[in-house]
C-alpha positions as CSV (number, residue, x, y, z in Angstrom):
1,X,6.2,-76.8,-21.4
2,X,4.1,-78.7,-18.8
3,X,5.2,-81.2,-16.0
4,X,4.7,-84.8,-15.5
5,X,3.5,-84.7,-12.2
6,X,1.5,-87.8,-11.2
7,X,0.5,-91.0,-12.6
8,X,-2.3,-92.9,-11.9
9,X,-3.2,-97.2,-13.0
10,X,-6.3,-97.6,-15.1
11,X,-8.0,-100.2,-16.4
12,X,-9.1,-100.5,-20.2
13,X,-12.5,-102.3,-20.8
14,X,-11.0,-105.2,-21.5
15,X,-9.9,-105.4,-17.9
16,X,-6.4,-104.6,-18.6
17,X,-4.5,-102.1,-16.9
18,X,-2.0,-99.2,-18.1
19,X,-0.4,-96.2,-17.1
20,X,-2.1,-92.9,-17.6
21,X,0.4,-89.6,-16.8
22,X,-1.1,-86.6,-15.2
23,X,0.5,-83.2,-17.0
24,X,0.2,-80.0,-15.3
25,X,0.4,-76.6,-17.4
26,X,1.6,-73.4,-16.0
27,X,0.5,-71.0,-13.7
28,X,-2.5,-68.6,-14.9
29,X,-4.7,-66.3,-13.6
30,X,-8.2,-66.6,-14.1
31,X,-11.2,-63.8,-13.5
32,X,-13.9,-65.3,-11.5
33,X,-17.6,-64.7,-12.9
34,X,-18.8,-64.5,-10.0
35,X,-16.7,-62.3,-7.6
36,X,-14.3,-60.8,-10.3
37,X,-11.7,-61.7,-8.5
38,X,-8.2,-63.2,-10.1
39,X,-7.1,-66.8,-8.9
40,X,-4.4,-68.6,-9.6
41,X,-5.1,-71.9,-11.5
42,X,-3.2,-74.8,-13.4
43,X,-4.7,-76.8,-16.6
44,X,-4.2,-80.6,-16.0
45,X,-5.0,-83.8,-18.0
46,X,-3.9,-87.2,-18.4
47,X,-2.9,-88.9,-21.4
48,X,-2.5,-92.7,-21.9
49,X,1.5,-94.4,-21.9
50,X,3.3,-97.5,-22.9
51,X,5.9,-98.6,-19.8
52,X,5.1,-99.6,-16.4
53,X,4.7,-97.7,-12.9
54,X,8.8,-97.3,-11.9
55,X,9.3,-95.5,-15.6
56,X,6.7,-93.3,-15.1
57,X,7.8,-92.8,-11.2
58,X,11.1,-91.6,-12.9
59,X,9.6,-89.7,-14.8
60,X,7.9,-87.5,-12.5
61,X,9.0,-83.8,-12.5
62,X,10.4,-84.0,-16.4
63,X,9.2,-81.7,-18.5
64,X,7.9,-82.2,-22.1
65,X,7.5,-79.0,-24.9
66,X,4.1,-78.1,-25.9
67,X,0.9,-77.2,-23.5
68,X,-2.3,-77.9,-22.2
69,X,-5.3,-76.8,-24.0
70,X,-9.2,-76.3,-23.8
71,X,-11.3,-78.4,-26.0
72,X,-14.8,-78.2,-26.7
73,X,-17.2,-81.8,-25.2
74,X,-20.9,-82.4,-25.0
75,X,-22.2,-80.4,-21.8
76,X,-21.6,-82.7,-18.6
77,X,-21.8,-81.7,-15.2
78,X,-19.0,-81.5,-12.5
79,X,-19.5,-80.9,-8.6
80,X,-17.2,-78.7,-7.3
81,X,-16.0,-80.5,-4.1
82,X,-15.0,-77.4,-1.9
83,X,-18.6,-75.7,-2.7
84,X,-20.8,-78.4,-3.7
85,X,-21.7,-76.3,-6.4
86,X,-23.1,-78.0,-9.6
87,X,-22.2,-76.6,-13.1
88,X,-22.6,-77.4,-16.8
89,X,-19.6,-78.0,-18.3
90,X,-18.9,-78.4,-22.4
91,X,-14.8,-78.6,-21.8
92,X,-12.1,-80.6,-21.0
93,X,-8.5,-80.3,-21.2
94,X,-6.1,-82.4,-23.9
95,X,-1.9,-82.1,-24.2
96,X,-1.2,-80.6,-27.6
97,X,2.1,-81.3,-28.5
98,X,4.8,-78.1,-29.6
99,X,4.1,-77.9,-33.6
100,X,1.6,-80.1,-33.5
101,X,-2.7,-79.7,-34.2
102,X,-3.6,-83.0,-32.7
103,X,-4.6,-83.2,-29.2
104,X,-4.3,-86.3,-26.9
105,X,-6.1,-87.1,-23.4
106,X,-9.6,-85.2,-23.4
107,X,-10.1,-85.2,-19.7
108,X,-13.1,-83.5,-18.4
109,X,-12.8,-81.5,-15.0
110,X,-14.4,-84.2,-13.2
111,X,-11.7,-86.5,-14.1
112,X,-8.6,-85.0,-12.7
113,X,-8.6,-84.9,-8.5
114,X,-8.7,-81.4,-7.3
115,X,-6.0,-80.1,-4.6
């Protein structure tokens, strides 16, 4: 399951906006590289919708079956805005439906707003 728990207004390139809907996975712990150390962590993406802002302000908090998973990009790089640290990234995050093999919202790490 994953969580509806933001939205945000974007615009297409046309100019026109729409409502994108941020989904947030469940709790995992990760290993750092780096220190070895486990941290807790949420996946998170955002995947494109059809209504307006008060349906998707309603919608906040409901839960939808299926999960947030890893997908393979070409390598970009994201600035981690607690450390200033630069990586190389090839990854971003999409919402794969439950019984489903398509996935829907590639969004890189640099996309989504870190708490």
């Amino acid at each position: 399951m994953v969580t509806i728990s933001n939205y945000a207004i974007r615009k297409r390139k046309d100019g026109t906006e729409f409502i994108s809907l941020e989904l947030t996975g469940n709790v995992e712990l990760i290993q750092s590289n780096n220190t070895g150390k486990f941290y807790a962590s949420v996946r998170k993406c955002s995947i494109p919708s059809t209504f307006g802002k008060e349906v998707a302000e309603s919608l906040l908090g409901s839960k939808i079956p299926g999960s947030i998973v890893k997908v393979l990009v070409d390598p970009y790089e994201f600035k981690n805005p607690r450390t200033g640290e630069v990586m190389q990234l090839q990854h971003s995050y999409a919402y794969q439906a439950e019984g489903s093999n398509e996935v829907i919202g590639h969004t890189r790490v640099s996309q989504m707003e870190m708490a």
